[in-house]
C-alpha positions in Angstrom: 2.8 -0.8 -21.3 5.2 1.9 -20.2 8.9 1.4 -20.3 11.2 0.2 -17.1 10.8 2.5 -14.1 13.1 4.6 -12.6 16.7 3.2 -11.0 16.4 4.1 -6.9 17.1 2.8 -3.4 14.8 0.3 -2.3 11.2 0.6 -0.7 10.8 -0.6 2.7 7.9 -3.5 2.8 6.0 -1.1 5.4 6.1 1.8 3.2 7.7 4.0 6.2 9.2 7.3 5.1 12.8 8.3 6.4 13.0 10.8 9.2 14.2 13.9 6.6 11.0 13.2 4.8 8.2 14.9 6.7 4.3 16.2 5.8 4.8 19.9 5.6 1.7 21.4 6.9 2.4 24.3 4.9 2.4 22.6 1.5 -0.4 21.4 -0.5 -1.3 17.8 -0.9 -2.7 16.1 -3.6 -4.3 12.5 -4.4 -3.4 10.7 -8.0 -5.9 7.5 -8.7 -4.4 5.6 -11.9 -6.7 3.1 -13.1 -5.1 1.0 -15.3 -7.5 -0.1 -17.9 -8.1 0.6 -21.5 -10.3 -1.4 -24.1 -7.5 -1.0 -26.6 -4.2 0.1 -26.8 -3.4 3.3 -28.9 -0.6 3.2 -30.7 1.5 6.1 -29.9 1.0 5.5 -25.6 3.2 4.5 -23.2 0.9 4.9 -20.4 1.5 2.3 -17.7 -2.1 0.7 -18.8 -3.4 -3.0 -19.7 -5.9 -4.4 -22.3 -8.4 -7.3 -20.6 -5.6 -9.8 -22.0 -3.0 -8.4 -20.4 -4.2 -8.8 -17.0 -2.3 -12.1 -16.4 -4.6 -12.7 -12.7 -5.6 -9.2 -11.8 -9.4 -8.4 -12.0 -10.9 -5.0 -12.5 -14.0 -5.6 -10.9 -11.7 -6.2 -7.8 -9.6 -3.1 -8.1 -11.5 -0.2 -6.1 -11.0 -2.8 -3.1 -6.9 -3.4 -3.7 -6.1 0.4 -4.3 -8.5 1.7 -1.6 -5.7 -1.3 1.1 -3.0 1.4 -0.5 -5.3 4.6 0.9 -5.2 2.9 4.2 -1.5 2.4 4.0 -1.0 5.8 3.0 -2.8 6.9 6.2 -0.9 5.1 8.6 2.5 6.3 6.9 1.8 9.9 6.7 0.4 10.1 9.6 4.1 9.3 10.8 5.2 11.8 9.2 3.9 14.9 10.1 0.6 14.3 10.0 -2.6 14.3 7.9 -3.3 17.0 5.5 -6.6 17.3 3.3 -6.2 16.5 -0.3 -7.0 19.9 -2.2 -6.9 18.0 -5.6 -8.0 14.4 -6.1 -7.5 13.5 -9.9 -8.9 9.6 -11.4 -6.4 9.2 -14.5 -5.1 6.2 -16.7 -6.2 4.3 -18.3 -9.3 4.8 -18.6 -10.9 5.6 -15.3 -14.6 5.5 -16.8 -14.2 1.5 -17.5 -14.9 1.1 -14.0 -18.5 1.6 -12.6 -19.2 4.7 -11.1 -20.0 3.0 -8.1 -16.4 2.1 -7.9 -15.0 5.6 -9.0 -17.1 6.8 -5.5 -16.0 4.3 -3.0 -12.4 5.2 -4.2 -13.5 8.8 -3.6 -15.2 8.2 -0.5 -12.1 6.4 1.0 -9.8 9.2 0.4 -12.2 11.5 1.8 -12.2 9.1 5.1 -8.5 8.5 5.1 -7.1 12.5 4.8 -10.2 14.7 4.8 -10.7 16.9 1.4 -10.6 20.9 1.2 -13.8 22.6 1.2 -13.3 23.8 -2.6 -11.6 20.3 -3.6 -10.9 19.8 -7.0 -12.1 16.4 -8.3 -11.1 15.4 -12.1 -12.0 12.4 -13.6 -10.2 11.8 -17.2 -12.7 9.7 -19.3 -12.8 7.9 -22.9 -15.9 9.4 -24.8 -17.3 6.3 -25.3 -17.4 5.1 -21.7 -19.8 8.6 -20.7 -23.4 8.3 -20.0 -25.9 10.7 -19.0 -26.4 8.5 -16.0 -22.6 7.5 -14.6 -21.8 10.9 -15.1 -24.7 11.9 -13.3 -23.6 9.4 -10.7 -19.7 11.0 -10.7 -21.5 13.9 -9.8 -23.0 12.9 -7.0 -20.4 11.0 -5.5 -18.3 14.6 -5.1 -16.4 14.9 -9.0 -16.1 18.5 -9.9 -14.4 18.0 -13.5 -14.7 16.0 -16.5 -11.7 15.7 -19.0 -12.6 14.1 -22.3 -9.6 12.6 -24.8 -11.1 14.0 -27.9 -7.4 14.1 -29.4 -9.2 15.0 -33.1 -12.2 15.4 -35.1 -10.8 14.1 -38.4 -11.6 10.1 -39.0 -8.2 9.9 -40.3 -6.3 11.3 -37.4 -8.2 9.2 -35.3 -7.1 6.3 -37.1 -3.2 7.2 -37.1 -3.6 7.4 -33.4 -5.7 3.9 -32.9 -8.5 6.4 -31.5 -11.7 4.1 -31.5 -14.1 6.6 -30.3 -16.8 8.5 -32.5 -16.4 12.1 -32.9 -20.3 12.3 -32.2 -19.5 10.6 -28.8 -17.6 13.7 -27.8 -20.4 15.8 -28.1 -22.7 13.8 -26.0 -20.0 13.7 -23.3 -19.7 17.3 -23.2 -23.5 17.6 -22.9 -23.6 15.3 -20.4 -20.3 17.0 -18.0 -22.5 19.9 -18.9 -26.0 18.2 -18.2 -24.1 17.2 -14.7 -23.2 20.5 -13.7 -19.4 19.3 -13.9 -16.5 22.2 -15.3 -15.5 20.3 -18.7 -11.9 19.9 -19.8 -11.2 18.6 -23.8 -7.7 17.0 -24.2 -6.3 17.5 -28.4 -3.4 16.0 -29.7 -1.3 17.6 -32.7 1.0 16.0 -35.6 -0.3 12.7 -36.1 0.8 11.1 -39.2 -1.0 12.5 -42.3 -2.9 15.2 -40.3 -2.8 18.8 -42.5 -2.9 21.8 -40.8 -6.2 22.3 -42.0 -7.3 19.1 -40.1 -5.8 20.6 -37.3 -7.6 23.5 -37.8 -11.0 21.7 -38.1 -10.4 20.0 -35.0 -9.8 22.8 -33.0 -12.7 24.5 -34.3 -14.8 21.5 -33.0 -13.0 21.5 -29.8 -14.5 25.2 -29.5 -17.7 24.8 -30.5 -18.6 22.7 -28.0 -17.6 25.5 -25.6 -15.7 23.4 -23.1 -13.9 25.4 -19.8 -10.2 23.9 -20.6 -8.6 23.0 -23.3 -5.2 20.8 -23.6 -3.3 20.7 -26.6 0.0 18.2 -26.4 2.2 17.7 -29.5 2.6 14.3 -30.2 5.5 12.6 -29.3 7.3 9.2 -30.5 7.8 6.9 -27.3 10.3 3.9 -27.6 8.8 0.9 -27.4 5.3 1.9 -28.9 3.5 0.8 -31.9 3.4 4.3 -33.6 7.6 4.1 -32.9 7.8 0.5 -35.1 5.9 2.0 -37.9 7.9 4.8 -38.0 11.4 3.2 -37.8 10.1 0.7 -40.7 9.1 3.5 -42.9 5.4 2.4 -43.0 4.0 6.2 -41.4 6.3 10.0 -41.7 7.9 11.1 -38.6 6.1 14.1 -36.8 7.5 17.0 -38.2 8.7 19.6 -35.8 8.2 23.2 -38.4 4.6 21.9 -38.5 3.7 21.0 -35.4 5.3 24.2 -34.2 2.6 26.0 -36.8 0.0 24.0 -35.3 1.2 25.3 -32.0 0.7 28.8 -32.6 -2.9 28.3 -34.6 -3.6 26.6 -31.2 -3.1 29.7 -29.4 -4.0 31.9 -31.5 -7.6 30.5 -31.6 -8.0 29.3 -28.0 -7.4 33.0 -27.3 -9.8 34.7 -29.9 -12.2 32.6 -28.4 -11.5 33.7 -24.7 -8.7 31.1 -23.6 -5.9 32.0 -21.3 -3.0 30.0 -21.8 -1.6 29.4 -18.3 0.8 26.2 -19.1 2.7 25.5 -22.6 0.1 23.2 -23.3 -2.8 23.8 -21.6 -5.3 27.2 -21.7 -8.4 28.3 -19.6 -11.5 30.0 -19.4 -9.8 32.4 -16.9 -7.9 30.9 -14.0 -10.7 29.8 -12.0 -11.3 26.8 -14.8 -7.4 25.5 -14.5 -6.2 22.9 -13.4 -5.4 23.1 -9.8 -4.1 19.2 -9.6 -1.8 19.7 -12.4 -0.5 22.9 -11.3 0.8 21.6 -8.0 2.8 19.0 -10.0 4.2 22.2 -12.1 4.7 24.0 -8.6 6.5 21.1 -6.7 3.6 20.5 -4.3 3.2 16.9 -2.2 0.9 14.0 -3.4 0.5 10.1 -3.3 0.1 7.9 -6.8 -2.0 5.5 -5.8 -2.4 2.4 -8.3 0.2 0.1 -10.2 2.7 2.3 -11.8 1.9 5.7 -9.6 4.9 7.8 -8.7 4.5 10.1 -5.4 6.1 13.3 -3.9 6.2 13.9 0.1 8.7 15.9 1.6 11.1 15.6 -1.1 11.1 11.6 -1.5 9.8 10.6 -4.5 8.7 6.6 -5.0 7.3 4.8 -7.4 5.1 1.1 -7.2 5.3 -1.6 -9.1 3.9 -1.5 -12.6 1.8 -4.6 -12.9 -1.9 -4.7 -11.6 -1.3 -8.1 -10.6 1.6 -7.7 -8.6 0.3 -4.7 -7.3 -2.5 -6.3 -6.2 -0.2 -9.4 -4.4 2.1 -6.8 -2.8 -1.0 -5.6 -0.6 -3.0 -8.9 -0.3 0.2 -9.5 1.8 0.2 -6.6 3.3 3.5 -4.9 2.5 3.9 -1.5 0.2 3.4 -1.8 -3.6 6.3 1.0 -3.8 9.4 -0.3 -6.4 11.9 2.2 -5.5 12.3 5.4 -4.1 14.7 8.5 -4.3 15.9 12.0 -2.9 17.0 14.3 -5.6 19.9 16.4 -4.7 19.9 20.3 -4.7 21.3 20.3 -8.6 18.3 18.0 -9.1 15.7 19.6 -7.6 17.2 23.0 -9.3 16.9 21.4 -12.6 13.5 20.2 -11.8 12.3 23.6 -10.9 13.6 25.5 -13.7 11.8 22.4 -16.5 8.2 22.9 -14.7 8.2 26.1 -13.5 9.2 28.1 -16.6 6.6 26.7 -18.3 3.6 28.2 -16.7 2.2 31.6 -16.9 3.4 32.5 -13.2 6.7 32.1 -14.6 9.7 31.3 -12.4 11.5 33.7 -9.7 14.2 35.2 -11.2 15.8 35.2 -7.7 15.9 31.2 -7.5 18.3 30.9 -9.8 22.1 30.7 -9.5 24.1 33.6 -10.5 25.0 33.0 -14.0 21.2 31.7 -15.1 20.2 35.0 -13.6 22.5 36.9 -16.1 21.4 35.0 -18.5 17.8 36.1 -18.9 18.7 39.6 -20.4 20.1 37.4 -23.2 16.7 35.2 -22.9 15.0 38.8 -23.3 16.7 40.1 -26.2 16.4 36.6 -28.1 12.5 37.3 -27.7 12.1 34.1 -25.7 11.5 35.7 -21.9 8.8 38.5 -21.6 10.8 41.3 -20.7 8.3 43.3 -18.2 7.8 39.9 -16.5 11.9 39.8 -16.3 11.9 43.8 -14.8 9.5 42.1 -12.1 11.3 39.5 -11.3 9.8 36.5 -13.1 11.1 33.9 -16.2 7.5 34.2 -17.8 8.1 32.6 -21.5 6.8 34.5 -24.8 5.0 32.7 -27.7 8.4 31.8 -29.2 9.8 31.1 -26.0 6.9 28.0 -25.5 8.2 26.6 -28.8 11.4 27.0 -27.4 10.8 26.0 -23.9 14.0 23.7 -24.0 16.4 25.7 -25.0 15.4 28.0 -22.1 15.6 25.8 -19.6 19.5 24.7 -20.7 20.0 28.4 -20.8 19.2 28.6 -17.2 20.8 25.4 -15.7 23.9 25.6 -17.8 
């Protein structure tokens, strides 16, 4: 289970947004689904996700009916405040969303559609365990309006697999693919690099897997050490090494340089394309500071510049609207030094690039010395964008202190 959530003012039982936070017309609004289920736990997540034991009351077979009393709560709050917008991006995540039947997957999908409408060209993305995809439920997805598969491949090596408490077969990956394919669906593969004991040759075999089964999207996500994981106990007893930060950052750039022999765009630090109509819209608006609602235990949403966040457990989600009052924990406005920060950390990191002109006077001085160091593009810069070089995505941090210092 994830750690403690965020420290904020309290959520009102009804949900109700304050009067500065209104539904901009203007700005694009997204839908986030979290499903909180997974057959096992993997050692290095912190997801805010739950083994059947862990449960403790809640029932899965019950949980398209609970989050769908959230959609409905949704509705009547932003319609409050400003007004309904359609979702342009609805994304099932976890968890693993493809525990549930289909069937449940599409009434979720059906009641957002009823609650706020959906955009003509609405992006749909369903994240899914390789060993939970049939022919049929995906089929099924499909139907039911899903436009996008992504598939946790994470490795191809046994080994790896194992460091990372990855139960799924290799093979299973493959016949997930062929059925997004099969399905008509755009196919995203999610990798994960610098699990104990993995070489950079396994790396490298893994990506060349990843490849050749052709997918639209690819993600690629260093691994990192959460507190309060397994992978975290067994490192600080000495049982598995540390990930080591030279070698991931060689893994890094055989990432990219392979994803882009092979016809990849990178268009976020760690994610690359088949040209920019296969990214990922969803994600982007989170990159670009757009509006959406997290619906299930855990979620966090944006509106209007309140963030809020619900409460983590399914079961006391689950009590929280049986009794009809919000499932939100906490909530927060950042202020402008915030929301500066905040913009600088997401928006540098995608190909766009941030406007040179959002940033205060010294941060803007201090790109020529982002140029020279190699780590901001320099024709980017003369145009008036902070678009990052190879080196400066291995070094995304240090840019971003460079430019909120």
């Amino acid at each position: 289970m994830a750690g403690p959530l965020p420290l904020g003012d309290s959520a009102p039982a009804d949900g109700r947004l304050p009067a500065d936070a209104r539904a901009d017309p203007d700005v694009d609004f997204g839908v986030y689904l979290h499903v909180p289920f997974c057959r096992v736990r993997c050692g290095y997540c912190d997801f805010n996700t739950y083994t059947a034991g862990e449960l403790r009351g809640a029932r899965q077979d019950q949980y398209a009916d609970t989050l769908l009393q959230e959609v409905a709560l949704a509705r009547d709050v932003l319609r409050d405040a400003g007004g309904l917008r359609p979702a342009r991006t609805v994304f099932f995540g976890g968890g693993t969303p493809t525990l549930l039947p289909p069937g449940d997957l599409a009434r979720m999908l059906d009641g957002v559609t009823d609650a706020f409408g959906v955009a003509a060209d609405v992006e749909v993305t369903v994240e899914a365990n390789p060993d939970t995809v049939t022919p049929e439920a995906t089929r099924q997805l499909a139907a039911a309006g899903v436009t996008r598969m992504s598939i946790g491949m994470q490795s191809a090596v046994p080994h790896v697999l194992a460091a990372l408490d990855r139960t799924h077969s290799p093979e299973n990956v493959r016949l997930a693919v062929e059925a997004g394919r099969a399905a008509g669906l755009d196919v995203s593969i999610d990798l994960i690099y610098g699990a104990p004991g993995e070489t950079l040759g396994d790396w490298e075999a893994s990506l060349d897997a990843a490849l050749a089964l052709g997918p639209d999207h690819v993600s690629a996500y260093a691994l990192i050490i959460e507190d309060g994981t397994k992978l975290a106990r067994q490192i600080r007893r000495g049982e598995v090494p540390a990930p080591d930060d030279d070698l991931q950052a060689d893994m890094y750039e055989l990432a990219d340089a392979r994803l882009a022999a092979a016809g990849f765009d990178w268009y976020e630090v760690s994610n690359w394309s088949r040209g920019a109509e296969h990214r990922s819209r969803h994600n982007l608006a989170y990159w670009r500071g757009y509006d959406w609602w997290g619906f299930g235990p855990g979620a966090h949403s944006h509106v209007g510049g309140l963030r809020w966040w619900n409460v983590k457990h399914p079961a006391a989600y689950a009590q929280r609207l049986a009794a009809g009052t919000s499932p939100a924990a906490g909530r927060e406005t950042p202020d402008a030094e915030a929301r500066m920060l905040e913009r600088v950390l997401l928006e540098s990191r995608i190909r766009d690039g941030l406007a040179v002109d959002a940033l205060a006077p010294d941060a803007r001085r201090a790109v020529a010395g982002l140029v020279a160091d190699g780590l901001v593009d320099g024709a980017a810069a003369v145009h008036g964008r902070v678009v990052l070089t190879l080196r400066g995505r291995l070094l995304a941090d240090a840019v971003v202190r460079a430019l909120t210092a």
